[in-house]
FISE-884920 format. One line per field, with one value per residue (C-alpha): residue number from 0; residue in one letter; x negated, y, z negated. Coordinates in steps of 0.02 Angstrom, whole numbers. Layout:
<atoms>
nr <- [NUM  ...]
rest <- [A  ...]
X <- [X  ...]
Y <- [Y  ...]
Z <- [Z  ...]
</atoms>
This chain:
<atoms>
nr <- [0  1  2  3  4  5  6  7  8  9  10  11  12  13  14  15  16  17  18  19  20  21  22  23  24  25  26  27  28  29  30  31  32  33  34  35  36  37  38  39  40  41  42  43  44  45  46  47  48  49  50  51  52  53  54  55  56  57  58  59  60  61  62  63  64  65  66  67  68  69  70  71  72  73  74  75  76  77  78  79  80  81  82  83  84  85  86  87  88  89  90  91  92  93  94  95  96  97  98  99  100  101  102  103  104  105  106  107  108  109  110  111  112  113  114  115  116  117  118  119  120  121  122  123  124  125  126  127  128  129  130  131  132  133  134  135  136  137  138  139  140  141  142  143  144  145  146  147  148  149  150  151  152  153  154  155  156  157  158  159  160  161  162  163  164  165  166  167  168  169  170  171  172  173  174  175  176  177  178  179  180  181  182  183  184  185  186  187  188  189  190  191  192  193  194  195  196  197  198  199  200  201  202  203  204  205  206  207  208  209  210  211  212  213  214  215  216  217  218  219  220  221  222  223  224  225  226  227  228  229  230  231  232  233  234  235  236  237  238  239  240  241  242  243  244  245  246  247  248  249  250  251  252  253  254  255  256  257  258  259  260  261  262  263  264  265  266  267  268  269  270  271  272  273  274  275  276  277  278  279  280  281  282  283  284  285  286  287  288  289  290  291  292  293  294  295  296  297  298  299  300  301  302  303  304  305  306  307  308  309  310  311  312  313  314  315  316  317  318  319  320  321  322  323  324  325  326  327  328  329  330  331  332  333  334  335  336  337  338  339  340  341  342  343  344  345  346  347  348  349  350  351  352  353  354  355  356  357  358  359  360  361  362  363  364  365  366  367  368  369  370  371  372  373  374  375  376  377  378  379  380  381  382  383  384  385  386  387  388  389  390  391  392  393  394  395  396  397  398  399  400  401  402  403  404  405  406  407  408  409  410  411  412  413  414  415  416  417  418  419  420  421  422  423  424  425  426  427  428  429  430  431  432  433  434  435  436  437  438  439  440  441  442  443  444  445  446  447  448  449  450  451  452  453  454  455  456  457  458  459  460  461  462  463  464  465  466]
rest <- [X  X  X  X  X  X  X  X  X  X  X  X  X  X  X  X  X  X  X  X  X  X  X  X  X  X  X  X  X  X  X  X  X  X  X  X  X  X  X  X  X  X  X  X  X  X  X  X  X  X  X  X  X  X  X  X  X  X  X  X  X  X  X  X  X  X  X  X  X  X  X  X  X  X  X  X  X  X  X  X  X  X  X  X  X  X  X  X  X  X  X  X  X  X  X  X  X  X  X  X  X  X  X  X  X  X  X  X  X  X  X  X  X  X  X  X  X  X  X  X  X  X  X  X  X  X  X  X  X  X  X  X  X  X  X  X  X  X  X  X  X  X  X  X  X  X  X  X  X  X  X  X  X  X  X  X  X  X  X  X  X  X  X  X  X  X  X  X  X  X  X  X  X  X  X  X  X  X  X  X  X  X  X  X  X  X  X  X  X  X  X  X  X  X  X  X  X  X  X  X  X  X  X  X  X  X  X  X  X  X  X  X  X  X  X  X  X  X  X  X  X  X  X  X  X  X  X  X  X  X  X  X  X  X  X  X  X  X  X  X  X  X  X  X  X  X  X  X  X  X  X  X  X  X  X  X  X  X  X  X  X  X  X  X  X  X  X  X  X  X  X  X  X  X  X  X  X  X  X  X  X  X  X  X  X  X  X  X  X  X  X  X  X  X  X  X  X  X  X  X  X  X  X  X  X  X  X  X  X  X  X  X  X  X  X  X  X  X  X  X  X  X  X  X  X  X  X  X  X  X  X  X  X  X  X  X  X  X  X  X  X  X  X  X  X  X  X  X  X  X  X  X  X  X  X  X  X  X  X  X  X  X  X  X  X  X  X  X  X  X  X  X  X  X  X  X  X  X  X  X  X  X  X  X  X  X  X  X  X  X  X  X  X  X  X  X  X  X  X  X  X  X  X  X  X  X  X  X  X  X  X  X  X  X  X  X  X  X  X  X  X  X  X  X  X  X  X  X  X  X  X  X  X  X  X  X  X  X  X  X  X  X  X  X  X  X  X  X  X  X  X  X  X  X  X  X  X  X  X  X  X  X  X  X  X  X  X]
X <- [-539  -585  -580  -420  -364  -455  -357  -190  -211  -273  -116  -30  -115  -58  -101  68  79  107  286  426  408  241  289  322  440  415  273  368  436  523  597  630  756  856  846  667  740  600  575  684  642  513  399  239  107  180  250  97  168  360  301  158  218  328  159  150  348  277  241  111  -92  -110  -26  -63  31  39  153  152  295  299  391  480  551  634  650  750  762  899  912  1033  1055  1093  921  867  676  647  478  363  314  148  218  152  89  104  42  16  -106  -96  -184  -132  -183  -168  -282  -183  -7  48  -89  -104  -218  -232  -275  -158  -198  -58  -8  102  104  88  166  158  231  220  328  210  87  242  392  456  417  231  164  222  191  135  80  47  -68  -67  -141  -164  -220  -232  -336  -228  -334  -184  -166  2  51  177  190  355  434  574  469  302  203  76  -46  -126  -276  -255  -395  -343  -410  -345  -355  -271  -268  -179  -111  -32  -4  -116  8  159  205  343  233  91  197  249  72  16  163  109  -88  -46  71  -66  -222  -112  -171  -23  -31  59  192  190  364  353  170  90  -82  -201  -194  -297  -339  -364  -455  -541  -548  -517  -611  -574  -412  -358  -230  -99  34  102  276  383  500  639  728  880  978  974  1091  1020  831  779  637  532  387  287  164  63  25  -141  -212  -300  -432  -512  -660  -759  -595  -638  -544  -561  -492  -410  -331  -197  -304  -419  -328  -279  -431  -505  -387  -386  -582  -646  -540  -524  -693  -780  -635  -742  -868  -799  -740  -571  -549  -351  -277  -115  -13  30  183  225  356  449  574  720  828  901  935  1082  1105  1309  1287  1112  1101  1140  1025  1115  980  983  843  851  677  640  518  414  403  432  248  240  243  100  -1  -184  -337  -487  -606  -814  -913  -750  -639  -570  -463  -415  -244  -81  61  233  299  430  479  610  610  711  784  786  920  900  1038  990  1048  972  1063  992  1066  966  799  739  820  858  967  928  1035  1035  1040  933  978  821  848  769  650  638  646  763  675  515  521  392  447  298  417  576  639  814  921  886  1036  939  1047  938  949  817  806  654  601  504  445  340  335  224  232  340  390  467  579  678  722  787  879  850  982  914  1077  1071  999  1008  822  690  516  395  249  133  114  -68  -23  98  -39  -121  18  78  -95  -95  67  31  -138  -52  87  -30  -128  -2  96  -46  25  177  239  353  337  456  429  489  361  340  403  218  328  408  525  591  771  857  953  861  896  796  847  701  681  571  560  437  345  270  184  160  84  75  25]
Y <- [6666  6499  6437  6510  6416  6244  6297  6316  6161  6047  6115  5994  5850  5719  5522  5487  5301  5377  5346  5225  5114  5022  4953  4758  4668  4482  4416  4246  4115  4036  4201  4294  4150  4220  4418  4412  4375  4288  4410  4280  4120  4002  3996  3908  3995  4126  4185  4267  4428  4419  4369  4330  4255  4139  4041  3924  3858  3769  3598  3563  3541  3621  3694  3785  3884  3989  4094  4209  4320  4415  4558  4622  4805  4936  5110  5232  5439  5505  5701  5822  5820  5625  5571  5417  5377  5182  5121  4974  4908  4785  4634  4619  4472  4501  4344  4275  4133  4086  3952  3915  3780  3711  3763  3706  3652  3834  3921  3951  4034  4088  4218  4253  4368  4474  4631  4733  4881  4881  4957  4953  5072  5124  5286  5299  5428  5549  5589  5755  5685  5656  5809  5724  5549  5450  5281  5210  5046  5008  4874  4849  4680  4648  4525  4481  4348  4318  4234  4158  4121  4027  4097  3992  3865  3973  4136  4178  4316  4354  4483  4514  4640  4689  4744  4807  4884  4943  5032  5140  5191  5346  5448  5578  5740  5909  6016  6023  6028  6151  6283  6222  6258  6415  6461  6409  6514  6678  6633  6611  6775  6860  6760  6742  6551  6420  6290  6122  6115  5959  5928  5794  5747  5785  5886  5875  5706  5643  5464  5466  5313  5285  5107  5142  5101  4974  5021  4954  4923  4776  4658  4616  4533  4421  4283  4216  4052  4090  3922  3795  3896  4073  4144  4341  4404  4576  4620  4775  4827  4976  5129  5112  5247  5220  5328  5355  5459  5476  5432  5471  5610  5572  5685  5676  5767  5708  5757  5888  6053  6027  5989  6158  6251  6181  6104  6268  6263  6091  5989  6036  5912  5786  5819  5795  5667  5683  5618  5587  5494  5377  5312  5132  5171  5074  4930  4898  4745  4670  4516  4363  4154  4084  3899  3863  3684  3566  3620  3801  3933  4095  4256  4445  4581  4774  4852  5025  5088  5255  5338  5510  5532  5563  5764  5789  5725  5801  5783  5870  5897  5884  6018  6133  6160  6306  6182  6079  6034  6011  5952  5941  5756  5782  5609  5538  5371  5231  5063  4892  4760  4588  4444  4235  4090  3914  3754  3570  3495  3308  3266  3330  3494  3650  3783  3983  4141  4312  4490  4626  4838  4945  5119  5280  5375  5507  5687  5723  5924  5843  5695  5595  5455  5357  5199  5296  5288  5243  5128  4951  4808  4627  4472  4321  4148  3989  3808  3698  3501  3397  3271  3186  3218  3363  3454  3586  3661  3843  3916  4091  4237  4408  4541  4716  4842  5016  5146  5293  5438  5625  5702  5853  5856  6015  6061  6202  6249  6290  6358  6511  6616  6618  6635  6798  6870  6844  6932  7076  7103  7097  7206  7340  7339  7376  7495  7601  7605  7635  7443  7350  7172  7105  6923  6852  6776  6585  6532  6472  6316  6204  6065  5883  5847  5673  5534  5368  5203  5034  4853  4701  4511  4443  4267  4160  4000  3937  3769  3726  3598  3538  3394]
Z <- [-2885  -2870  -3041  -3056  -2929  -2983  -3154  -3073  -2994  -3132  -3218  -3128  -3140  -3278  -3289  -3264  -3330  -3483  -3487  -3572  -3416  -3482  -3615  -3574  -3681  -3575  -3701  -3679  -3550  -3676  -3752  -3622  -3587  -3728  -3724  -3803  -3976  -4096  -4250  -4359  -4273  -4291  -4131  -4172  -4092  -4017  -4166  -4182  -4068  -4113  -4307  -4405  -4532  -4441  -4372  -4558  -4506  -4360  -4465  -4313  -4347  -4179  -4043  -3890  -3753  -3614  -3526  -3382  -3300  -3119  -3112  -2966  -2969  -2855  -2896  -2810  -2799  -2709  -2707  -2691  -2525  -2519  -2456  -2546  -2583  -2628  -2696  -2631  -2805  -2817  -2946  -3111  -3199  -3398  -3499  -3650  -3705  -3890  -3999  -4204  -4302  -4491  -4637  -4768  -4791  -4829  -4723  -4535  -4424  -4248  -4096  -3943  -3787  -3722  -3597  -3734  -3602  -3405  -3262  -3063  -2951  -2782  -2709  -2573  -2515  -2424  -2519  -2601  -2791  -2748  -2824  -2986  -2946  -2780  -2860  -3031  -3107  -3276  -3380  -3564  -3650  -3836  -3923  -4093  -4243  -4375  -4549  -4588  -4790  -4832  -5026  -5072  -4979  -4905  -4888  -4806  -4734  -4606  -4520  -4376  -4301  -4151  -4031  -3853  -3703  -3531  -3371  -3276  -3068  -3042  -2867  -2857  -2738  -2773  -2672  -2640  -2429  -2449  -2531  -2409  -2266  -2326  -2355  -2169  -2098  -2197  -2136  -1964  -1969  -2014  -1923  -1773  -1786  -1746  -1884  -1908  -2030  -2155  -2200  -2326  -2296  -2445  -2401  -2538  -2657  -2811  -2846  -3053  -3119  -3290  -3410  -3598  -3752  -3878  -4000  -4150  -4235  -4364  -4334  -4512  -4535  -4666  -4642  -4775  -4749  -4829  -4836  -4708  -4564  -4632  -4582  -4590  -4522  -4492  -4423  -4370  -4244  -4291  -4149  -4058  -3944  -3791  -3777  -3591  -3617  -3434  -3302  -3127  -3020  -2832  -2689  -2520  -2385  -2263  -2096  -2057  -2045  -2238  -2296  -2192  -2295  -2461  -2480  -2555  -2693  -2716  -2687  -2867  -2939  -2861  -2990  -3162  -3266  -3362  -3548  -3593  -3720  -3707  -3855  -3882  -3984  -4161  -4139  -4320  -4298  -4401  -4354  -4400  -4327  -4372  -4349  -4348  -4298  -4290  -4091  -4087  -4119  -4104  -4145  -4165  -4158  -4189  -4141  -4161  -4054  -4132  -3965  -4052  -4099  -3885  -3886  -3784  -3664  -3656  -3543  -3549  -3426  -3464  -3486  -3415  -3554  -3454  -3368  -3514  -3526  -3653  -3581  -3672  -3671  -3798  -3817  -3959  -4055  -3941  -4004  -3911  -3950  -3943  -3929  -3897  -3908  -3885  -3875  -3875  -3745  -3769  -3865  -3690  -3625  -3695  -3618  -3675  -3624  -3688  -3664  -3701  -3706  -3686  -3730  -3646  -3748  -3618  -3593  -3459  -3437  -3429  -3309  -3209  -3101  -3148  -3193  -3211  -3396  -3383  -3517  -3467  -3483  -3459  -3446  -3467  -3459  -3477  -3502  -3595  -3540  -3631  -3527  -3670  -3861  -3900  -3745  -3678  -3497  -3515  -3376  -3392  -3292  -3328  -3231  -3267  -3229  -3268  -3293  -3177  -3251  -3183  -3207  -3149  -3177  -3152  -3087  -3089  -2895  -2874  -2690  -2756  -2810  -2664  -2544  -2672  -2676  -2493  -2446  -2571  -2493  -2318  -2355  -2433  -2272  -2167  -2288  -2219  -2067  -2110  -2082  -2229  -2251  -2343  -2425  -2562  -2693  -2730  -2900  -2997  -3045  -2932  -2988  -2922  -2961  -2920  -2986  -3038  -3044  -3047  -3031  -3068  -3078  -3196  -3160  -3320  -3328  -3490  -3573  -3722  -3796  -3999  -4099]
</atoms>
């Protein structure tokens, strides 16, 4: 009986960063002024993310710069019933620090550090969606060495191999308080114990934790200088998986008389280790810079982002494959546009806006609020100074506008089997003498339904610095 039970309830446990949410598209101050554009334009050393092969335009023998954004988010839930649930998100700090120099003329080389995928989000301990979510923190970093070639004058090419890592800290609710509560009502029927109901306490909770191991993966890309207004470019970022093999699983309880009732079936969770595996989706990239007049930059960029290869998510447990599990994800390919433009105010100042339209990859049946996937619209605007030749001051900020979006997740309830087995075992008792109880049977699934929405900042300060 137990195992079952441990069964039923790892059922419904997921590491729910796992979601279109973490993947950051703020790799640059200076970009992110202008919608994140950059596949077609030439962007010395950052170039290296947005483009490889843009790095040999930069006509520098060095250069060296740093960025770093804070993101600001609210989410909110509101149900059926009107109630609205708002999140108390931690900020996040996605950066970049990249370095290119000059081998030859036509040759470049360089490394850059950058978050390509994070999240932070907070719903709280005590809501109704916290058996599919409570609180999520996500970080992964990727190391990326790259060669840039210029082959012709007006056409070059580049690569890049990319080496990341990551971590993730995952809560979420065990049971569901509805279900709990009905469960303490049938025990106390029967016990004749008076027990106190939870509402929207959640009972039972499980902090998730676990670091991954080093991926893999490319950054290739190609860059044409068509004429002097004219420049195409095209890049793409291959799929990594991160691969946590030996995660923690931590449990709690929210006061005594929960964790008298539910430590039997729970406490052997404490015990185990959890593998799971997470994909880093590819990123294939198209766009093109037009320059109209010698100030004005205007720049567009269709990315396609291969979130289809997301059907699944599964985690196994060591040495317990019993409870091993293989949850549907069902996730379809999403593109991200990209409009800039960048005009030269003086030798000194440059003034960026732009918008950006992130698309939602999601499956609406199978939701998890772990950063609600929602089409994004991001305005953006950002200026440059130049206080001295050479170096750079970056300034931008972005407002994110996620769409509403109507959406239910499920969950296996782990308490419906026992509160069934209970009130059959009760009602044959007293069928013996001659006593009906009627009850009506908990559903094995339960589901949260609401409407999301989000809203961010995402202020950016960069420096650069070239010679």
């Amino acid at each position: 009986m137990k195992k079952t039970l441990i069964l039923a309830l790892t059922s419904a446990m997921s590491i729910g960063a796992m979601a279109e949410g973490y993947q950051v598209n703020s790799f640059s101050a200076k970009q992110n002024g202008m919608g994140h554009v950059g596949v077609a334009m030439k962007l010395g050393a950052e170039s290296q993310i947005f483009n490889p092969a843009a790095v040999t335009f930069m006509n520098k023998t060095m250069e060296i710069s740093g960025s770093i954004s804070g993101i600001s988010s609210e989410c909110t839930a509101t149900t059926a019933n009107g109630t609205k649930y708002t999140t108390s998100n931690p900020v996040s700090t996605p950066l970049n620090i990249s370095s290119a120099f000059r081998i030859y003329d036509n040759l470049y080389a360089g490394v850059t550090l950058y978050t390509p995928y994070g999240s932070g989000i907070d719903w709280g301990r005590n809501w109704p969606g916290a058996a599919l979510n409570q609180s999520v923190k996500l970080q992964v970093f990727t190391v990326q060495p790259t060669f840039s070639w210029k082959i012709l004058p007006n056409f070059s090419i580049g690569a890049g191999f990319m080496l990341a890592w990551g971590n993730v800290d995952l809560n979420k609710g065990l049971v569901s308080a509805s279900s709990f509560d009905t469960l303490l009502g049938a025990l106390g029927t029967i016990q004749g114990v008076s027990y106190t109901p939870y509402g929207d306490v959640s009972p039972a909770y499980a902090n998730l934790k676990g670091s991954s191991e080093l991926a893999a993966g490319f950054n290739v890309g190609a860059m044409w200088d068509i004429n002097d207004q004219w420049t195409l470019g095209a890049s793409y970022r291959s799929k990594m998986t991160m691969h946590v093999k030996a995660g923690d699983v931590t449990v709690g309880y929210a006061n005594d008389q929960a964790r008298l009732v539910l430590e039997e079936q729970l406490q052997n969770l404490n015990y185990t280790n959890f593998e799971a595996k997470m994909p880093c989706p590819s990123v294939l990239t198209v766009g093109v810079s037009y320059k109209p007049i010698k100030n004005l930059i205007l720049a567009f960029d269709a990315q396609l982002n291969g979130w289809g290869t997301y059907e699944y998510l599964d985690i196994n447990f060591k040495d317990q494959s019993q409870f091993d599990q293989h949850l549907k994800k069902d996730y379809h390919n999403a593109m991200t546009y990209h409009l800039g433009a960048q005009y030269g105010l003086t030798q000194r100042f440059d003034l960026r806006c732009g918008l950006m339209i992130d698309t939602n990859p999601c499956n609406k049946d199978y939701y998890n609020p772990e950063t609600p996937g929602t089409t994004k619209i991001e305005p953006t605007v950002g200026l440059s100074f130049r206080p001295v030749n050479g170096l750079s001051i970056d300034l931008s900020l972005m407002y994110v506008y996620g769409c509403k979006v109507k959406a239910k997740g499920q969950y296996d309830d782990f308490i419906a089997p026992i509160y069934n087995s209970t009130m059959q075992t009760y009602a044959n008792a007293m069928a013996q003498y001659g006593v009906t109880v009627d009850y009506t049977p908990l559903p094995t699934t339960g589901t949260f339904a609401a409407d999301y929405k989000l809203h961010a900042l995402i202020p950016a300060i960069g420096i650069s610095y070239s010679f």
